[in-house]
C-alpha positions as CSV (number, residue, x, y, z in Angstrom):
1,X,16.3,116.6,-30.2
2,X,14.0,118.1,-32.8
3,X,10.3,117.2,-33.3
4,X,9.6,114.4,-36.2
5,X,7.0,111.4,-36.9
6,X,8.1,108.5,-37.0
7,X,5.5,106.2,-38.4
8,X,5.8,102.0,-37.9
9,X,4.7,99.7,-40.3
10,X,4.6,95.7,-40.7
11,X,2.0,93.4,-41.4
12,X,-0.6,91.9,-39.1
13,X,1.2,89.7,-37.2
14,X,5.2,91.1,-37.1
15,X,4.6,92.3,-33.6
16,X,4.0,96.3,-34.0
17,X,1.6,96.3,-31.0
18,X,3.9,95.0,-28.5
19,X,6.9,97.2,-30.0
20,X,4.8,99.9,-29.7
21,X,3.6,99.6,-25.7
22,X,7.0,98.8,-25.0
23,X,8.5,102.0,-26.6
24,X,5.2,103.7,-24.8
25,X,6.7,101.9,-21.2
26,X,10.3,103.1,-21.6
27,X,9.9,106.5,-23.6
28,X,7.3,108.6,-21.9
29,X,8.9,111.5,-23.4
30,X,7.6,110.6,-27.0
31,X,4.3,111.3,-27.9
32,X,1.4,108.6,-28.9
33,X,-1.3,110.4,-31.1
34,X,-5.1,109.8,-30.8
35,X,-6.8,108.8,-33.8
36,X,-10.2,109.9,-34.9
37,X,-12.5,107.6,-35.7
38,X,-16.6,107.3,-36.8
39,X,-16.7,103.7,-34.8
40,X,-19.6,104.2,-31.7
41,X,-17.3,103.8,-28.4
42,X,-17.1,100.6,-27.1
43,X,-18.4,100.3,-23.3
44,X,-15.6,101.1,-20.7
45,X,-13.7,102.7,-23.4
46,X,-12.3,106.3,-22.9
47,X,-11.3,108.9,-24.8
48,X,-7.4,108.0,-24.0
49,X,-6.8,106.5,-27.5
50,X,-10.0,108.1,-30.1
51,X,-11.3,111.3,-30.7
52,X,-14.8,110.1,-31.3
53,X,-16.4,111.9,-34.2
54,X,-19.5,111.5,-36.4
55,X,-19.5,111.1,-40.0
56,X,-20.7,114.4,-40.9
57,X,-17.4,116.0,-38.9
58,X,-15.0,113.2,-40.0
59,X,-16.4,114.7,-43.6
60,X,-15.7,118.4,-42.3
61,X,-12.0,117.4,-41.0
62,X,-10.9,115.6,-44.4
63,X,-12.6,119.2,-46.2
64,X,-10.5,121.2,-44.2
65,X,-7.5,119.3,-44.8
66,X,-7.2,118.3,-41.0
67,X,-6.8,114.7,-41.6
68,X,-3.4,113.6,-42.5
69,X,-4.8,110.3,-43.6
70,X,-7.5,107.9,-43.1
71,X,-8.8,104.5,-43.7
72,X,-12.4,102.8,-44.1
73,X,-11.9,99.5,-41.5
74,X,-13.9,96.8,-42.4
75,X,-16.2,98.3,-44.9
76,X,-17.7,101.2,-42.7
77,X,-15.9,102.7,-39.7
78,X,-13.6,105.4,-40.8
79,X,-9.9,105.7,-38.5
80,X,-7.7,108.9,-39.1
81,X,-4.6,111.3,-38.3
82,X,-5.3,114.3,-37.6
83,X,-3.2,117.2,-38.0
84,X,-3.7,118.3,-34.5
85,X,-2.6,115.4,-32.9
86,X,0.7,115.9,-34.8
87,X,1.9,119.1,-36.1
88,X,1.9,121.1,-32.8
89,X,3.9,117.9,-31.2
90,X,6.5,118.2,-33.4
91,X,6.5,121.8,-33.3
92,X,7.2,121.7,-29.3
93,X,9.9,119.8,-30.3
94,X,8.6,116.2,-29.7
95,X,8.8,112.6,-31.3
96,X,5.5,111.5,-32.4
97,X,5.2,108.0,-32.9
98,X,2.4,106.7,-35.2
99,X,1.5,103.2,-36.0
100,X,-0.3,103.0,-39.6
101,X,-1.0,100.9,-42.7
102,X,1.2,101.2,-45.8
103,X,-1.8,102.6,-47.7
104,X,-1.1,105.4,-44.4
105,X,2.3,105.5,-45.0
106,X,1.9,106.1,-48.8
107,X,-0.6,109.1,-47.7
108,X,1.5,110.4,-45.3
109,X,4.8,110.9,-47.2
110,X,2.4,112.2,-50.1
111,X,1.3,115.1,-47.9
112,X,2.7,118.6,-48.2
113,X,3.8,118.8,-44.3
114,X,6.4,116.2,-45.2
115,X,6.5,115.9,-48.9
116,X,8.3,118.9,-49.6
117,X,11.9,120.0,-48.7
118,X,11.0,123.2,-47.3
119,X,8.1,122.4,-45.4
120,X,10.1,121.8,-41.7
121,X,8.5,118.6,-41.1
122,X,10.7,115.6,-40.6
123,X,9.4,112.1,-41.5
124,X,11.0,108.6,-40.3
125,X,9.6,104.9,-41.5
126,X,10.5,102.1,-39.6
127,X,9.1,98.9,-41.2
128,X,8.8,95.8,-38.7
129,X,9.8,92.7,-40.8
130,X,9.3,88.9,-39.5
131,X,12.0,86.6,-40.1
132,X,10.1,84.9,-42.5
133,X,6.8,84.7,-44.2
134,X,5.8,81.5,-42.5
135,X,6.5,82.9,-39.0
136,X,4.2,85.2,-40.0
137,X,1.6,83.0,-41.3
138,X,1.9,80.4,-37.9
139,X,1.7,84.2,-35.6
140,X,-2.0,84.4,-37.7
141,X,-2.9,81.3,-36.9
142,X,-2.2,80.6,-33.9
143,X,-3.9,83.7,-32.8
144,X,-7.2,81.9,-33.4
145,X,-9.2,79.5,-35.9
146,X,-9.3,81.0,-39.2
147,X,-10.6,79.9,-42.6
148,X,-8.7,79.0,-45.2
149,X,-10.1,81.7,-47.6
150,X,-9.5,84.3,-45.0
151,X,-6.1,83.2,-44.2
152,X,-5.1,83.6,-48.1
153,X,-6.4,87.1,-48.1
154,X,-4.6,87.8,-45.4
155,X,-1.3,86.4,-46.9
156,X,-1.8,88.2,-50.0
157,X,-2.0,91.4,-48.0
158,X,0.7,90.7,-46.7
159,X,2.9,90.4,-49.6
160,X,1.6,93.7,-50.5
161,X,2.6,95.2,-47.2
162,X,6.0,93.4,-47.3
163,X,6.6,94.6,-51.0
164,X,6.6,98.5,-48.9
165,X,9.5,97.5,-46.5
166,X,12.2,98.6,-48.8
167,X,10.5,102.5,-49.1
168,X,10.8,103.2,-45.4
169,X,14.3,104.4,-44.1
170,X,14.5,101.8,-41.4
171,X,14.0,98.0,-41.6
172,X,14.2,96.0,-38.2
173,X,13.4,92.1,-38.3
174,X,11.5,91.2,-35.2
175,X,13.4,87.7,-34.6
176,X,11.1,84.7,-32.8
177,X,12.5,85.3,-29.1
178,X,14.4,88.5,-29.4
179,X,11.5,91.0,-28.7
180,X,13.8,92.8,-26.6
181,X,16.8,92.9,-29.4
182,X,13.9,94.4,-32.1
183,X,12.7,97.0,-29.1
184,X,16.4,98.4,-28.8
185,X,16.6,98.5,-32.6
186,X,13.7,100.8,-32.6
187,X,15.0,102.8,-30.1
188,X,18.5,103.4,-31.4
189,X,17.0,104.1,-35.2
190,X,14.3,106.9,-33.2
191,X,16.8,108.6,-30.9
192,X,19.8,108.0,-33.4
């Protein structure tokens, strides 16, 4: 099989997380990038998951175009692709599987390694869809209290996220109870 990212998107909530170990469990043969990130590391955290960086060189690595794309989390902290973690992957011939935001998506697809024809690069979306917008809404709140100003920001980002489900190439509706149906979905749209 030749090398591709395949990036998976879906709001808070849909289930991404537990998609994603579950592909980790039964796929070791696809590759899980690290991001970079300005966050201090948490205690008992390794470097398994983050390339920790300051701000200075998370500034040097967006100069010399070796972040794919990046976000600001919660006001500060930056989290980013980098090139590394990706390019030579898929150049070994590998599936690199990537869990972003849409705003990361829309950067993504924008970038020359996979915007243009030529560039070699291949590029698959899945999007994660609930069932419906209130199964997503009870997943949020049953996670933990949550105030009712926060919980309409969150639905309102989520409309936006939804409203991005129809650009990716893939669309797989994670049903309440059929984790394992949605897993198998993933897999058969990744390994064709």
């Amino acid at each position: 099989m030749a090398g591709k990212l395949v990036l998976i998107i879906g709001s808070s909530g849909v289930g991404k997380s537990v998609i994603l170990q579950a592909l980790k469990e039964r796929n070791p043969q696809l590759h899980f990038p690290k991001s970079a990130t300005t966050r201090d590391k948490r205690e008992g955290e390794g470097d398994d998951l983050y390339h920790f960086v300051s701000d200075e060189s998370f500034d040097d690595l967006i100069e010399k175009g070796e972040v794919l794309e990046y976000a600001v989390v919660h006001g500060k902290e930056r989290y980013g692709t980098l090139v590394e973690e990706i390019i030579p992957a898929i150049d070994e011939g590998k599936v690199v599987v990537r869990e972003v935001d849409v705003q990361g998506f829309d950067s993504i697809r924008k970038h020359k390694f996979f915007r243009e024809e030529d560039s070699g690069y291949e590029l698959q979306s899945i999007f994660i869809l609930p069932e419906s917008k209130a199964q997503l809404i009870a997943h949020i709140t049953d996670r933990a209290p949550i105030a009712e100003e926060e919980l309409n920001r969150r639905i309102a980002s989520m409309e936006n996220e939804l409203d991005h489900a129809p650009d990716c190439d893939v669309q797989v509706i994670n049903k309440e109870g059929k984790l394992d149906e949605s897993i198998e979905e993933v897999e058969k749209a990744i390994f064709g």
